[in-house]
PDB file of N, CA, C, O and CB in Angstrom:
ATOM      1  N   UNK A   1       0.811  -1.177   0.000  1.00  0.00           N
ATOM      2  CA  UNK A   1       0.000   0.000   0.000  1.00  0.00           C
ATOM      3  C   UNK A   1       0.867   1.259   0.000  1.00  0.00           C
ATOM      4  O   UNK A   1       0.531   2.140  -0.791  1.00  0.00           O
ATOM      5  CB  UNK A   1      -0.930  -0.012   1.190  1.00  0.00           C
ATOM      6  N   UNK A   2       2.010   1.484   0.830  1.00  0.00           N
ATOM      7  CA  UNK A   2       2.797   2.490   0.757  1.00  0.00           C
ATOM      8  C   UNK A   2       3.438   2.449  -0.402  1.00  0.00           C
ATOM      9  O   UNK A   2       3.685   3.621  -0.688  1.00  0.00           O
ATOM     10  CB  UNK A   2       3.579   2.579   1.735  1.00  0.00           C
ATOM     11  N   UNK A   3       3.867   1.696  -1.278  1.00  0.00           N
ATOM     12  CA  UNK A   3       4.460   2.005  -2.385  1.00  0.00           C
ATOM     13  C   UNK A   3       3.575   2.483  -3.063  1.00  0.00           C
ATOM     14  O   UNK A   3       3.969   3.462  -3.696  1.00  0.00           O
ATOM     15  CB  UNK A   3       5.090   1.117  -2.971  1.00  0.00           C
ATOM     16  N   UNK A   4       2.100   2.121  -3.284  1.00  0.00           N
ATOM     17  CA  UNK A   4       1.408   2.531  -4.329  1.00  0.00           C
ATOM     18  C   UNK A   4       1.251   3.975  -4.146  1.00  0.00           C
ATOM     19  O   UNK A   4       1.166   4.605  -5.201  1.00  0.00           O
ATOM     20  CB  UNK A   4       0.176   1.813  -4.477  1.00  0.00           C
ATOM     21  N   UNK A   5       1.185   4.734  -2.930  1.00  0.00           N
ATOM     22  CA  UNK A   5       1.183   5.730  -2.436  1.00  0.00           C
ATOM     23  C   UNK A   5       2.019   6.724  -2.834  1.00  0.00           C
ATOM     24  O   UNK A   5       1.849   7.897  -3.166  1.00  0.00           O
ATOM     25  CB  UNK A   5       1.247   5.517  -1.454  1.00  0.00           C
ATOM     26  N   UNK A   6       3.407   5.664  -2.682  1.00  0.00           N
ATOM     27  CA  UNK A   6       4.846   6.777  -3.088  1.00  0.00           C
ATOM     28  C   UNK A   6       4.746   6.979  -4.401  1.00  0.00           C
ATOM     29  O   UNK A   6       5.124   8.064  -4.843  1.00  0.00           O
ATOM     30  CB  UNK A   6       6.521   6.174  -2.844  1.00  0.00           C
ATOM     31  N   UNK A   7       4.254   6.049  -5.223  1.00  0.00           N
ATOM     32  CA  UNK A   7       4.545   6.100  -6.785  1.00  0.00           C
ATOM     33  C   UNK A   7       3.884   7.143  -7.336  1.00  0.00           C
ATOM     34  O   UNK A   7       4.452   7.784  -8.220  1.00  0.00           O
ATOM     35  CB  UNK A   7       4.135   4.871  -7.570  1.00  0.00           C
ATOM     36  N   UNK A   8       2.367   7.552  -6.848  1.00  0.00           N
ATOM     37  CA  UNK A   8       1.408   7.995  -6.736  1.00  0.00           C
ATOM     38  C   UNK A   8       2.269   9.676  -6.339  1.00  0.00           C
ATOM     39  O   UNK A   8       2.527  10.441  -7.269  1.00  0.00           O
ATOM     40  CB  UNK A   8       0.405   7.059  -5.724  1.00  0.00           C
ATOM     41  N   UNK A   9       2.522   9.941  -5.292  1.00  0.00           N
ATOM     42  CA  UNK A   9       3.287  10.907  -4.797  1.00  0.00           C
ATOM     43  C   UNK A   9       4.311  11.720  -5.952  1.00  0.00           C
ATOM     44  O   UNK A   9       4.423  12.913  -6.231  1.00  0.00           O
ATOM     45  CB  UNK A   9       4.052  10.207  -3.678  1.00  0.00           C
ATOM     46  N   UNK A  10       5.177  10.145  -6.616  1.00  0.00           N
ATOM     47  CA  UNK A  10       5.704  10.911  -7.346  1.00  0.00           C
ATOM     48  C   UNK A  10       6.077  11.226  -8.539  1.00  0.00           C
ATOM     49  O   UNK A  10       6.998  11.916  -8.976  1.00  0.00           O
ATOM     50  CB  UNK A  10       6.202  10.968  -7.047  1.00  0.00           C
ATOM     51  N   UNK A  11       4.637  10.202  -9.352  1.00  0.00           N
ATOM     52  CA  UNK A  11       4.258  10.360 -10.144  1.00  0.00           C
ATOM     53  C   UNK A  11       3.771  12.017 -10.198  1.00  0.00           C
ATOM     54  O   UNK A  11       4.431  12.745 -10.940  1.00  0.00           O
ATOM     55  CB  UNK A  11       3.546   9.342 -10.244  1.00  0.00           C
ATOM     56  N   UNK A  12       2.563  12.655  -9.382  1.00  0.00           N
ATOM     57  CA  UNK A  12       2.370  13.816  -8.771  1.00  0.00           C
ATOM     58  C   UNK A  12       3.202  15.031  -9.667  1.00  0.00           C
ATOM     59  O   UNK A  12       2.970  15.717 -10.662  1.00  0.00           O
ATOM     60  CB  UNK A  12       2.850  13.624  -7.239  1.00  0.00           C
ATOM     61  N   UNK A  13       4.627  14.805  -8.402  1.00  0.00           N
ATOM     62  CA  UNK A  13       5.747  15.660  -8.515  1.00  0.00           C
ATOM     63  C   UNK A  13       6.163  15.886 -10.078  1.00  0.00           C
ATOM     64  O   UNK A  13       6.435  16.970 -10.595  1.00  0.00           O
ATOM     65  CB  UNK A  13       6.922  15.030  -7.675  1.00  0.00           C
ATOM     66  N   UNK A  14       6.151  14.795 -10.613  1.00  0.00           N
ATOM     67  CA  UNK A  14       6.491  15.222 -11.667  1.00  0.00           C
ATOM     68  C   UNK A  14       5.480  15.525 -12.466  1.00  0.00           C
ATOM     69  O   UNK A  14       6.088  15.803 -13.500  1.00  0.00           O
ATOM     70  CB  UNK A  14       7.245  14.522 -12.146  1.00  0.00           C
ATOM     71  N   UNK A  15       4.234  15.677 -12.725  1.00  0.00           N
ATOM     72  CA  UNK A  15       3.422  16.210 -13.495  1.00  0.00           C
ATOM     73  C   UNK A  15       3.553  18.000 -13.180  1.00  0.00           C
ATOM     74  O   UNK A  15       3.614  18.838 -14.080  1.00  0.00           O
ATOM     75  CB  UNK A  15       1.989  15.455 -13.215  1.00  0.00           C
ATOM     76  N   UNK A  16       3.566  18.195 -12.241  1.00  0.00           N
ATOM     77  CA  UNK A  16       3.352  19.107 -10.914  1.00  0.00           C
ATOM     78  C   UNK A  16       4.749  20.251 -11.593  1.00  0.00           C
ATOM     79  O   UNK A  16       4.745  21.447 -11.884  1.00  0.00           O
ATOM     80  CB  UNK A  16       3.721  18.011  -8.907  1.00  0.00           C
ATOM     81  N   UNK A  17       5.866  19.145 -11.644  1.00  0.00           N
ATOM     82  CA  UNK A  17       7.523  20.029 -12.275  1.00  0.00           C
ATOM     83  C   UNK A  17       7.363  20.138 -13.620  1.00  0.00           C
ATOM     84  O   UNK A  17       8.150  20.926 -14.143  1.00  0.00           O
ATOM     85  CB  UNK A  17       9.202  19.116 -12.093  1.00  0.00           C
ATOM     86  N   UNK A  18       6.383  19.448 -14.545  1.00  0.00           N
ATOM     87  CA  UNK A  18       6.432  20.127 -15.608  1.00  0.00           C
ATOM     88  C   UNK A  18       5.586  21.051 -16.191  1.00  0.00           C
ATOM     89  O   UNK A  18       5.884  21.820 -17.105  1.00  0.00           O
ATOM     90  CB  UNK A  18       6.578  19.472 -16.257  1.00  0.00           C
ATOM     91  N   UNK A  19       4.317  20.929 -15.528  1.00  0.00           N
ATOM     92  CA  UNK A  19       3.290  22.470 -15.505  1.00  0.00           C
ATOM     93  C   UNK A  19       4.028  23.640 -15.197  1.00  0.00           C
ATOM     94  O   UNK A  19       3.691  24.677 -15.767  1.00  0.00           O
ATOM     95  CB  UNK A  19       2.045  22.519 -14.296  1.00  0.00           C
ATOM     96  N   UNK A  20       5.252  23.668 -14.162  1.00  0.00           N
ATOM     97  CA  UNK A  20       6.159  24.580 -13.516  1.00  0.00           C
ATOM     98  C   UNK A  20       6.604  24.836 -14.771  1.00  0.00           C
ATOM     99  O   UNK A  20       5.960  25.680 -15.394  1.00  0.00           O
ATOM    100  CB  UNK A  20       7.198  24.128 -12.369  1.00  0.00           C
ATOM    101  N   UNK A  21       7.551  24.322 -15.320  1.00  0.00           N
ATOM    102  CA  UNK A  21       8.494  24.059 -16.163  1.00  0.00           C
ATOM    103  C   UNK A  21       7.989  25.036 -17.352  1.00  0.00           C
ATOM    104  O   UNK A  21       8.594  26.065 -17.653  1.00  0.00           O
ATOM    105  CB  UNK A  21       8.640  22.478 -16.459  1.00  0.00           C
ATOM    106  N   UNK A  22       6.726  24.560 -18.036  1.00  0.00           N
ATOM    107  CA  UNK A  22       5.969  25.180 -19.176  1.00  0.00           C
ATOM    108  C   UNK A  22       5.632  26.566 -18.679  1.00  0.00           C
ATOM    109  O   UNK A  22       5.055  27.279 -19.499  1.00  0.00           O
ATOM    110  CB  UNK A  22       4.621  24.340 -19.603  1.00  0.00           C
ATOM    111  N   UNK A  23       5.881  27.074 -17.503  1.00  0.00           N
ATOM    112  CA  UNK A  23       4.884  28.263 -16.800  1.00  0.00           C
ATOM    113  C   UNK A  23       3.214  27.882 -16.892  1.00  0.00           C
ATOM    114  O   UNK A  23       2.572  28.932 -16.912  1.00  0.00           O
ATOM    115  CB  UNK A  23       5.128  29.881 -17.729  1.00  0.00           C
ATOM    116  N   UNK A  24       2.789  27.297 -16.922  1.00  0.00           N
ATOM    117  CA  UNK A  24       1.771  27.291 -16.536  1.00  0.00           C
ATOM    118  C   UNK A  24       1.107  27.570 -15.148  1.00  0.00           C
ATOM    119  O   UNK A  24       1.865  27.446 -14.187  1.00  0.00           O
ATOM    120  CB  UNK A  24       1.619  26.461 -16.900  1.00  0.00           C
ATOM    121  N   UNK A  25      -0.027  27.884 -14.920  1.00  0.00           N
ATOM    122  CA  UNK A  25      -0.777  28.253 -13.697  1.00  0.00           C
ATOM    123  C   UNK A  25      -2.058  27.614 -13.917  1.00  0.00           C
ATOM    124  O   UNK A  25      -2.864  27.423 -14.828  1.00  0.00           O
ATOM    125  CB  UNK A  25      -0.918  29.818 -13.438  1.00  0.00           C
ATOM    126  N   UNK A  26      -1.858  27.308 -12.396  1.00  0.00           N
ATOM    127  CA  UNK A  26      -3.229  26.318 -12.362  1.00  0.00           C
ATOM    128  C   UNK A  26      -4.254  26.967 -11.637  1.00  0.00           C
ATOM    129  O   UNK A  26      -4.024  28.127 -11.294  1.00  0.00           O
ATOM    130  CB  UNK A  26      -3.023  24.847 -11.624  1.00  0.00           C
ATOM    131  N   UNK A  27      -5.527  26.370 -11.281  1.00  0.00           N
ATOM    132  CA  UNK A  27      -6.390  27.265 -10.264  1.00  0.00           C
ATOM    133  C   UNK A  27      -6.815  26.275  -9.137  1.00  0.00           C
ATOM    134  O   UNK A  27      -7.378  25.199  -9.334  1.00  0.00           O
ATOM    135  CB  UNK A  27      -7.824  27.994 -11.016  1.00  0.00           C
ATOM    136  N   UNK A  28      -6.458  26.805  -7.899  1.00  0.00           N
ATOM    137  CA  UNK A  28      -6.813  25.699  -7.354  1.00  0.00           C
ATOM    138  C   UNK A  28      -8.063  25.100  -6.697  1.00  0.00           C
ATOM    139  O   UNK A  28      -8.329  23.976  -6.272  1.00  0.00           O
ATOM    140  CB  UNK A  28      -6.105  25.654  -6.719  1.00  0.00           C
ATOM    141  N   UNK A  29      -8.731  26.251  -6.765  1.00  0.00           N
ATOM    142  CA  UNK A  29     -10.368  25.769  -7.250  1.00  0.00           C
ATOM    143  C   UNK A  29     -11.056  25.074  -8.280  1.00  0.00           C
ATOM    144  O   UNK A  29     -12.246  24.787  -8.411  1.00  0.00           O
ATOM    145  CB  UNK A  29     -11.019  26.658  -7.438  1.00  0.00           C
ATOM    146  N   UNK A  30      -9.824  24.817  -9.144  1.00  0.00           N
ATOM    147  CA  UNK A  30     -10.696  23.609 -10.073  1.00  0.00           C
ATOM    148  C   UNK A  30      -9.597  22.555 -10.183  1.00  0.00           C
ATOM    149  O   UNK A  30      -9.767  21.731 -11.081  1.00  0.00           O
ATOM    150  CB  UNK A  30     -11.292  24.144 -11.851  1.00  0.00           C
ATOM    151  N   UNK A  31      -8.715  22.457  -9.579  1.00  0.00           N
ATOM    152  CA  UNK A  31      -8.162  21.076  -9.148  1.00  0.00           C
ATOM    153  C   UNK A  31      -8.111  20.368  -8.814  1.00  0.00           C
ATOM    154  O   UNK A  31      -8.724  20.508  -7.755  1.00  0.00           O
ATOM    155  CB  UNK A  31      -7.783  20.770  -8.896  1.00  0.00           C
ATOM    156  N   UNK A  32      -7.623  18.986  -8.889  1.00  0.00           N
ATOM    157  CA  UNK A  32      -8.203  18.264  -7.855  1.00  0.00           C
ATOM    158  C   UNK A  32      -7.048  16.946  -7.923  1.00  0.00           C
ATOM    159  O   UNK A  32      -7.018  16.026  -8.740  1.00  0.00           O
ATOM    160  CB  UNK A  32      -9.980  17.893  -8.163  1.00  0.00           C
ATOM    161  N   UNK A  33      -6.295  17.163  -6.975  1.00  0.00           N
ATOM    162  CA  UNK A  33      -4.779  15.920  -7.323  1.00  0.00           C
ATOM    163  C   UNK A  33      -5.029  14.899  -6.397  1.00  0.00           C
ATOM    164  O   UNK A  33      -3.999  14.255  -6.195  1.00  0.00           O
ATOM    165  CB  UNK A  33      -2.905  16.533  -6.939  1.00  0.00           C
ATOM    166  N   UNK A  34      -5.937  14.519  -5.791  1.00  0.00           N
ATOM    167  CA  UNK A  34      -5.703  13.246  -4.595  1.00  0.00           C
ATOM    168  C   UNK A  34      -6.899  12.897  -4.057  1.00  0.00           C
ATOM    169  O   UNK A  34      -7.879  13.627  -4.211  1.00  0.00           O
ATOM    170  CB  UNK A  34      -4.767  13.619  -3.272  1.00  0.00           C
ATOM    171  N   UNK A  35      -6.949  11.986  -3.509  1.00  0.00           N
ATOM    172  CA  UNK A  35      -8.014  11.273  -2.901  1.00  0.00           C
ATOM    173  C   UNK A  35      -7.668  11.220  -1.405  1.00  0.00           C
ATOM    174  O   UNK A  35      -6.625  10.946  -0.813  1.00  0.00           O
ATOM    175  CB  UNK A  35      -8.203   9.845  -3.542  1.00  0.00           C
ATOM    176  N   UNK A  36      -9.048  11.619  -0.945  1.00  0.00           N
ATOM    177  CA  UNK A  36      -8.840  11.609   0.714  1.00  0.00           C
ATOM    178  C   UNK A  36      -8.850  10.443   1.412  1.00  0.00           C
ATOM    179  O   UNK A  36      -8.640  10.284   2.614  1.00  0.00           O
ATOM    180  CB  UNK A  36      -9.839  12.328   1.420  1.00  0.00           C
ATOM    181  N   UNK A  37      -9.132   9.565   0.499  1.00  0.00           N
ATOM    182  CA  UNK A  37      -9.427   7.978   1.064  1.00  0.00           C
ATOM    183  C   UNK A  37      -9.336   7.191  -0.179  1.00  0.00           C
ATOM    184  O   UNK A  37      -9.528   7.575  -1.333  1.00  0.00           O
ATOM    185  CB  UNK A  37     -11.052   7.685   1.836  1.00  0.00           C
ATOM    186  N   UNK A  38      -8.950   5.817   0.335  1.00  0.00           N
ATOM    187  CA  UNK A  38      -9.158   4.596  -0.972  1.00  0.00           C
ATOM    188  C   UNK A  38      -9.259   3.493   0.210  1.00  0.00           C
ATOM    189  O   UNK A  38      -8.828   3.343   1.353  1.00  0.00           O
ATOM    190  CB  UNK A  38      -7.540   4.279  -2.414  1.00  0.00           C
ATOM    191  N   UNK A  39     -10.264   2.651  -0.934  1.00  0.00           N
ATOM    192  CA  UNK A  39     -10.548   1.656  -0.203  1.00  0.00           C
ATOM    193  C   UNK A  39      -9.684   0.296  -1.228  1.00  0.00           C
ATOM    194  O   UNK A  39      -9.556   0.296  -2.452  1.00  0.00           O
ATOM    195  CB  UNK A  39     -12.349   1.626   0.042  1.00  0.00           C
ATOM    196  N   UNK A  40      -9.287  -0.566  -0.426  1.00  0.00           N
ATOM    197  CA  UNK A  40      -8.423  -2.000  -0.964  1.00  0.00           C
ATOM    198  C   UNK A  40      -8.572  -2.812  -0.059  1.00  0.00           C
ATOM    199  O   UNK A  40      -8.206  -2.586   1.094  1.00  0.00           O
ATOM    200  CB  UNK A  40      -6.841  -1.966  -1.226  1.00  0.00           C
ATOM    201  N   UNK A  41      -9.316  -4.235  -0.559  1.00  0.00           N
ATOM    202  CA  UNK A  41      -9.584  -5.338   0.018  1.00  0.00           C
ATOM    203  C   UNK A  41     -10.207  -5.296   1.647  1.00  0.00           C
ATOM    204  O   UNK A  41      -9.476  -5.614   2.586  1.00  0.00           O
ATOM    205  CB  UNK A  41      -8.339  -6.031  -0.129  1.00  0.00           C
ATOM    206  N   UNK A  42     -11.517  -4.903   1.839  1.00  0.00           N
ATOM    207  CA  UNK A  42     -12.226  -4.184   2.655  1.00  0.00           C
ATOM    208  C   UNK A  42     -11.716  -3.077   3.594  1.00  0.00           C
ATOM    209  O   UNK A  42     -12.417  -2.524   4.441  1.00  0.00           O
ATOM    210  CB  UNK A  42     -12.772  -5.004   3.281  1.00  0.00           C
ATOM    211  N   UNK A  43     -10.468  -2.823   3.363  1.00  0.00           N
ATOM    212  CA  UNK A  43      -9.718  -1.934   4.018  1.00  0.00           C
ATOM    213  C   UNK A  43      -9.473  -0.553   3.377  1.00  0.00           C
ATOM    214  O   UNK A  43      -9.024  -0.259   2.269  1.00  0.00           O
ATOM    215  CB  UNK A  43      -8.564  -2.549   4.260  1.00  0.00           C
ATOM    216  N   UNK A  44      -9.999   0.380   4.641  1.00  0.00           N
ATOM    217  CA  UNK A  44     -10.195   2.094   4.153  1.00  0.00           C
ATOM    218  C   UNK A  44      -8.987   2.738   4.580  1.00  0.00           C
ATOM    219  O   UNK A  44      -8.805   2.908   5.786  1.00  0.00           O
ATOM    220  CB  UNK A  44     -11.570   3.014   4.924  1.00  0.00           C
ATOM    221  N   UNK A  45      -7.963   3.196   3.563  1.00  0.00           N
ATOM    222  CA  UNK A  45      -6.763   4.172   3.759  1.00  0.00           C
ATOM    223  C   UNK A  45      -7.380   5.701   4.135  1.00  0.00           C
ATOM    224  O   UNK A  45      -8.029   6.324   3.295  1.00  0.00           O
ATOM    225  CB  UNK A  45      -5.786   4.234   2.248  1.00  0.00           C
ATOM    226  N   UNK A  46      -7.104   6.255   5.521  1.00  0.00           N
ATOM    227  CA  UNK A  46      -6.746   7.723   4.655  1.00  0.00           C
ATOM    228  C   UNK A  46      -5.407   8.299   5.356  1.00  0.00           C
ATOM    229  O   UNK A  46      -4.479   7.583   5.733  1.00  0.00           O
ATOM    230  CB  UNK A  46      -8.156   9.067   4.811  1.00  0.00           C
ATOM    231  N   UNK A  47      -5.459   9.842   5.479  1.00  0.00           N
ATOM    232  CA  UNK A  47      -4.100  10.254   6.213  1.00  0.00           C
ATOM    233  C   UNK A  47      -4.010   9.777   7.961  1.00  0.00           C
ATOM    234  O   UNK A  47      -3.051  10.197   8.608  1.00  0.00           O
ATOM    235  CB  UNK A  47      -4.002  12.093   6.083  1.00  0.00           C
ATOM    236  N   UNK A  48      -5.074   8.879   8.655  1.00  0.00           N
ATOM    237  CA  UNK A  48      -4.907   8.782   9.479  1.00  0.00           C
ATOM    238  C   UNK A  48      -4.716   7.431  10.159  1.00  0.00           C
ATOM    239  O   UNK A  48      -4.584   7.240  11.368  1.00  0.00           O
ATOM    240  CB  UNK A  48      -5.526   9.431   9.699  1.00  0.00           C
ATOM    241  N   UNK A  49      -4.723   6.465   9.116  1.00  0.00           N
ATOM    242  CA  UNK A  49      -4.721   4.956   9.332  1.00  0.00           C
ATOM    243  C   UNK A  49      -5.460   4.127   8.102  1.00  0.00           C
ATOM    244  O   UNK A  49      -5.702   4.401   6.926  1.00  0.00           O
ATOM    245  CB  UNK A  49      -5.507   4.639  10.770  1.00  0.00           C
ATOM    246  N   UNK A  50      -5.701   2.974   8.954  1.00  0.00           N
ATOM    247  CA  UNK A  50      -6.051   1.963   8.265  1.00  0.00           C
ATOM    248  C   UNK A  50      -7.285   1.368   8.886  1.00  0.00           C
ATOM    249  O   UNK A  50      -7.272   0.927  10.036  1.00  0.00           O
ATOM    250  CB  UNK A  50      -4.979   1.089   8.143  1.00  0.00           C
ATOM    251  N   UNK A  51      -8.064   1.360   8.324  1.00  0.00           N
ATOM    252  CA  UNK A  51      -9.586   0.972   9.050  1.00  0.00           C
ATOM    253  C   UNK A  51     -10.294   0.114   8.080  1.00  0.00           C
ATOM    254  O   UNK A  51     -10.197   0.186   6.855  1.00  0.00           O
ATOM    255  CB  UNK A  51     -10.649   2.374   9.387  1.00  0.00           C
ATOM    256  N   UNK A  52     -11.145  -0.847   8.884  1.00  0.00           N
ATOM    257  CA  UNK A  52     -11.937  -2.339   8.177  1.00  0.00           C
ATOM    258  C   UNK A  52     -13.340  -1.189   7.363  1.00  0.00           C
ATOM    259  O   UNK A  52     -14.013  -0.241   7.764  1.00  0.00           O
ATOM    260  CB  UNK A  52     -12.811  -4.010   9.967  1.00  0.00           C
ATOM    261  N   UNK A  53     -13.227  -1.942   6.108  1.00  0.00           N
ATOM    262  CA  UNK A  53     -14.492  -1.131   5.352  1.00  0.00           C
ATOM    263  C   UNK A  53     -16.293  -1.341   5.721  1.00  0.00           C
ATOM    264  O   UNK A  53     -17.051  -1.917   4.940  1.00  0.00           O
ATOM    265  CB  UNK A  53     -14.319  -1.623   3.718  1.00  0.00           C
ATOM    266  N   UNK A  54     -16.584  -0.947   6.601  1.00  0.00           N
ATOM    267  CA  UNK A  54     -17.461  -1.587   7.526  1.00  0.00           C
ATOM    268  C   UNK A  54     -18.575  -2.465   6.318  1.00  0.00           C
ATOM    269  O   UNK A  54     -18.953  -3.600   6.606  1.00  0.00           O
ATOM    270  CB  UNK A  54     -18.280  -0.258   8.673  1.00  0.00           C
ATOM    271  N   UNK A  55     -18.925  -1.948   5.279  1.00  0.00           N
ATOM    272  CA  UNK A  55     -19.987  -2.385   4.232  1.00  0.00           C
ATOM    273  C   UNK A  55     -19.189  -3.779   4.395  1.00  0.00           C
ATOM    274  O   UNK A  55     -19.807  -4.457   5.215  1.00  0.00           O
ATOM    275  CB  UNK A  55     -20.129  -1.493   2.483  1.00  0.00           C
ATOM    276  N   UNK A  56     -18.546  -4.161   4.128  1.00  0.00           N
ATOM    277  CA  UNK A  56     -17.682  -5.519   3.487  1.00  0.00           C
ATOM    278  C   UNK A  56     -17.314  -6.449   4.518  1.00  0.00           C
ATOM    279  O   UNK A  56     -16.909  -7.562   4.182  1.00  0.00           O
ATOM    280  CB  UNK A  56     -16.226  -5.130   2.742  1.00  0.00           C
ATOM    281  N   UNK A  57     -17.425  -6.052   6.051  1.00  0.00           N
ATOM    282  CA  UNK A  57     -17.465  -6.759   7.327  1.00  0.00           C
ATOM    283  C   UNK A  57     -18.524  -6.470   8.229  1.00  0.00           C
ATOM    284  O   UNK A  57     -18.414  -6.729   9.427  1.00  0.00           O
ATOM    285  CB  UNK A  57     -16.331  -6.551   8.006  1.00  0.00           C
ATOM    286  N   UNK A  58     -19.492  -5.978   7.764  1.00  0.00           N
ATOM    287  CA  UNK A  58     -20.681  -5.603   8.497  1.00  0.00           C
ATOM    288  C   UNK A  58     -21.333  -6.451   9.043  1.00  0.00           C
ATOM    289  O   UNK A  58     -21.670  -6.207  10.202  1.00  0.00           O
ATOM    290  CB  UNK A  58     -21.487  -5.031   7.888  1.00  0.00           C
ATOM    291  N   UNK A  59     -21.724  -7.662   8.473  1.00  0.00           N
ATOM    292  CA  UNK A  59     -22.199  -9.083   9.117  1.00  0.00           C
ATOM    293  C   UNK A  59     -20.991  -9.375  10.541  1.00  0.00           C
ATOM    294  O   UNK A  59     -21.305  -9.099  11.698  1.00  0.00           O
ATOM    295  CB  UNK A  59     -22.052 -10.580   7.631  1.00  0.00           C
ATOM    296  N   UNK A  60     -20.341  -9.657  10.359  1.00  0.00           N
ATOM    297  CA  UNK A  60     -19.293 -10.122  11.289  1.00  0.00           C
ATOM    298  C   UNK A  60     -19.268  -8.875  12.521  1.00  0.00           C
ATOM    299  O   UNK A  60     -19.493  -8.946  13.729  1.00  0.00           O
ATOM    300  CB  UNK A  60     -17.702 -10.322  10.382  1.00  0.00           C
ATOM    301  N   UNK A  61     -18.905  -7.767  11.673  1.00  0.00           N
ATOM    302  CA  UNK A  61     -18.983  -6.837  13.353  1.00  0.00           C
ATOM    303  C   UNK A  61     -20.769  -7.203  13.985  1.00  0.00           C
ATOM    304  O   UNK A  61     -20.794  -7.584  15.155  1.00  0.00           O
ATOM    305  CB  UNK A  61     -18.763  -4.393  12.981  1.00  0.00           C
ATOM    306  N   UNK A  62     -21.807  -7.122  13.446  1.00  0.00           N
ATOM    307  CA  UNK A  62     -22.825  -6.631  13.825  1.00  0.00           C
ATOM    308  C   UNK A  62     -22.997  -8.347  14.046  1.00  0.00           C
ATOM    309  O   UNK A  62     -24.030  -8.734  13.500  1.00  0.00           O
ATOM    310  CB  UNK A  62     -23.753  -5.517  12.853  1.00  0.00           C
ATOM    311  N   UNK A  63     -22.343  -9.284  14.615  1.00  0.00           N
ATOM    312  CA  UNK A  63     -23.127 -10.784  14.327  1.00  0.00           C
ATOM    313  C   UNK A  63     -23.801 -10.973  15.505  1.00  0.00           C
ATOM    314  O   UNK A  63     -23.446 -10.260  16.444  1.00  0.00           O
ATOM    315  CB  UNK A  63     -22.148 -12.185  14.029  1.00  0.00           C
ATOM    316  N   UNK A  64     -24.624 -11.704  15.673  1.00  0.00           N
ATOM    317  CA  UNK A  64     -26.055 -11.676  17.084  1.00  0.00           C
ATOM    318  C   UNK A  64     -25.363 -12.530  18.309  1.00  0.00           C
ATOM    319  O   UNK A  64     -24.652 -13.455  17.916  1.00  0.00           O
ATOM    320  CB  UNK A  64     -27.964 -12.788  16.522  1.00  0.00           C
ATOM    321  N   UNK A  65     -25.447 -12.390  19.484  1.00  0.00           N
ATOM    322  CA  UNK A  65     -25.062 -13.381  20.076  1.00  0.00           C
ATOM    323  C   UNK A  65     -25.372 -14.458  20.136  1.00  0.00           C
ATOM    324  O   UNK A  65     -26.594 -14.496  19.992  1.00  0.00           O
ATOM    325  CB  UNK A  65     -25.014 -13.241  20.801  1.00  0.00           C
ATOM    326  N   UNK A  66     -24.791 -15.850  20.330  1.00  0.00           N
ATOM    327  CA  UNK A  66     -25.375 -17.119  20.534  1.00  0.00           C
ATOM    328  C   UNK A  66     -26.414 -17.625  21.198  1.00  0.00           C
ATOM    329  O   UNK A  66     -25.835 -18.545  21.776  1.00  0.00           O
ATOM    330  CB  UNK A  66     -24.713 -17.668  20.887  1.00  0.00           C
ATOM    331  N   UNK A  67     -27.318 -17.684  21.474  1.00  0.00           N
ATOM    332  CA  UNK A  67     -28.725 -17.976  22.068  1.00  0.00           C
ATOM    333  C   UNK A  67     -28.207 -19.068  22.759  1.00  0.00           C
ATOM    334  O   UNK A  67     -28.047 -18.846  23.959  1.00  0.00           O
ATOM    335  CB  UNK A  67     -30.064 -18.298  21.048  1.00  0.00           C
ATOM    336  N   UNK A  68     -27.834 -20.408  22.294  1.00  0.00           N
ATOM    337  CA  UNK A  68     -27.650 -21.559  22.737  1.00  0.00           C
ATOM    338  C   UNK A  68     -26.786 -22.164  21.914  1.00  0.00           C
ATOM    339  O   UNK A  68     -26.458 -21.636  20.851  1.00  0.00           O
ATOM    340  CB  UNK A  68     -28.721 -22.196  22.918  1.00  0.00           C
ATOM    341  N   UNK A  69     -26.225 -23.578  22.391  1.00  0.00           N
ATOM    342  CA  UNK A  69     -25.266 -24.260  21.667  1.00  0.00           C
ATOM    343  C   UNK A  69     -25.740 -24.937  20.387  1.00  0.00           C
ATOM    344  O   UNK A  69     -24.714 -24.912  19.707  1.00  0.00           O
ATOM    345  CB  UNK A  69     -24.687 -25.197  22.515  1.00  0.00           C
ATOM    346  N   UNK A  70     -26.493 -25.410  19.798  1.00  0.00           N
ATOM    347  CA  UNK A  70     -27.213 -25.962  18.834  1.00  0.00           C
ATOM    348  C   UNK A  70     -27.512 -25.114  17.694  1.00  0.00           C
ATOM    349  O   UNK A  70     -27.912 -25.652  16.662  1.00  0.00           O
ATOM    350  CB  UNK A  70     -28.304 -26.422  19.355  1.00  0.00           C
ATOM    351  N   UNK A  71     -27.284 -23.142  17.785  1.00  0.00           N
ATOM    352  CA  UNK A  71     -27.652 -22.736  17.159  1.00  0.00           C
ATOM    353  C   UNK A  71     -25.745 -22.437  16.680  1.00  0.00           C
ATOM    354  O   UNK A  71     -25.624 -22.112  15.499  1.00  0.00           O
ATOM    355  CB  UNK A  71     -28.889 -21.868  17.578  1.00  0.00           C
ATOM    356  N   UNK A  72     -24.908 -22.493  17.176  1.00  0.00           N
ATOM    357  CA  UNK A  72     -23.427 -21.911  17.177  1.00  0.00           C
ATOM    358  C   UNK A  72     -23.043 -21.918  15.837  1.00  0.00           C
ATOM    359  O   UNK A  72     -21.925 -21.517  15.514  1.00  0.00           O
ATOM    360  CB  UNK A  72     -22.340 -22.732  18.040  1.00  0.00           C
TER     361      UNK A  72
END
């Protein structure tokens, strides 16, 4: 996951050094370079961790308690 991140990063940079490069100006009200979150294999990235994608483990967190042994 962190590599895809870095590549991502600096892939970025270099789009980023050659808009520089050309002089170009961007606006940054109509930009938009990154995602605040991604989700991979029920798991939600953002800048603050790593968290279970609740849609995709929702049965399991929310599962009922056992009533009795016969039902287990």
């Amino acid at each position: 996951m962190r590599r895809y991140i870095l590549k991502y990063i600096v892939w970025l940079d270099k789009v980023l050094a050659d808009l520089e490069q050309a002089k170009c100006t961007i606006l940054s009200a109509k930009s938009y370079f990154y995602k605040d979150k991604i989700i991979v294999v029920s798991y939600r990235y953002n800048g603050k961790g790593q968290y279970l994608e609740e849609l995709k483990v929702a049965k399991i967190i929310y599962w009922r308690d056992c009533e009795d042994a016969t039902s287990a």
